[in-house]
N, C-alpha and C positions, 0 to 999 in steps of 0.2 A: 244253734245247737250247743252242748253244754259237752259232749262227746268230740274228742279230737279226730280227724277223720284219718284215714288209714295214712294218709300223706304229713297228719299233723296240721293240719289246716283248723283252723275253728271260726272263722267267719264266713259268713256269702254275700257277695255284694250284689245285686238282680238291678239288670238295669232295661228297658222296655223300650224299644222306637214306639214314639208315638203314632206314626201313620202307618209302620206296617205290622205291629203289636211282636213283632223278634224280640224275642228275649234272651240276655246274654247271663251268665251267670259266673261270678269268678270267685272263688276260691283263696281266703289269706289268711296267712297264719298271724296277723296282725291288722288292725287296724292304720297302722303306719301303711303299709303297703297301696290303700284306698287313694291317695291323691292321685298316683301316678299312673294306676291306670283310668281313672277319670277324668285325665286330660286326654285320654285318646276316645274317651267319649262326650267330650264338654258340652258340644253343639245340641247331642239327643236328650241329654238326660236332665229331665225334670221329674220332679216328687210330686204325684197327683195319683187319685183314686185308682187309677189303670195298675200303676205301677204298684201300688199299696193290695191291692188285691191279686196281683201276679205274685208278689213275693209272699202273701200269706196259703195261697194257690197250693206255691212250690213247699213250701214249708210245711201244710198238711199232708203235701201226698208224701214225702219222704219217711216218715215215720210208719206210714199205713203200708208202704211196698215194704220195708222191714220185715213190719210185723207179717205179712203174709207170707213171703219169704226166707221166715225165720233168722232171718242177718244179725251177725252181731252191730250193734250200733255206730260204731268205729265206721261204717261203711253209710254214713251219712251224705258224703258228697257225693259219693257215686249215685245216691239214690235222686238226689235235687238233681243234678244232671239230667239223669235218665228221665222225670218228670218234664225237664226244661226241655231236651229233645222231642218227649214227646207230644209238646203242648206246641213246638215250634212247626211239628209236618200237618 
């Protein structure tokens, strides 16, 4: 997203268990921030089609719950959350 999120955040990092398809989703106001928490997921995370279509998943529905919710955009991360929660139950 190109919108800063109400927190200041402007990156997501989506990361997917491969056997039980959980998807995590974190929130940084930089790309420095990515290493560290990627070492608390080193073991799961692999870059493969699952993963590439979860994170394009999340990233179309965010802008569409907006717009039907009328949100100002700033309310970005709340929205990929709420997507990621509800694609997790």
């Amino acid at each position: 997203m190109r919108v800063e999120s109400i927190n200041g955040k402007k990156y997501i990092l989506v990361i997917v268990d491969d056997y039980s398809r959980f998807t995590w989703v974190k929130f940084l106001r930089s790309k420095d921030e990515t290493p560290m928490f990627i070492i608390k997921f080193l073991k799961m995370i692999q870059q493969n089609g699952v993963v590439e279509r979860r994170n394009r998943t999340l990233i179309e529905a965010a802008p569409t719950m907006l717009i039907y919710a009328q949100a100002p955009l700033f309310l970005w991360a709340e929205a990929v959350a709420t997507a990621c929660f509800t694609q997790n139950r």
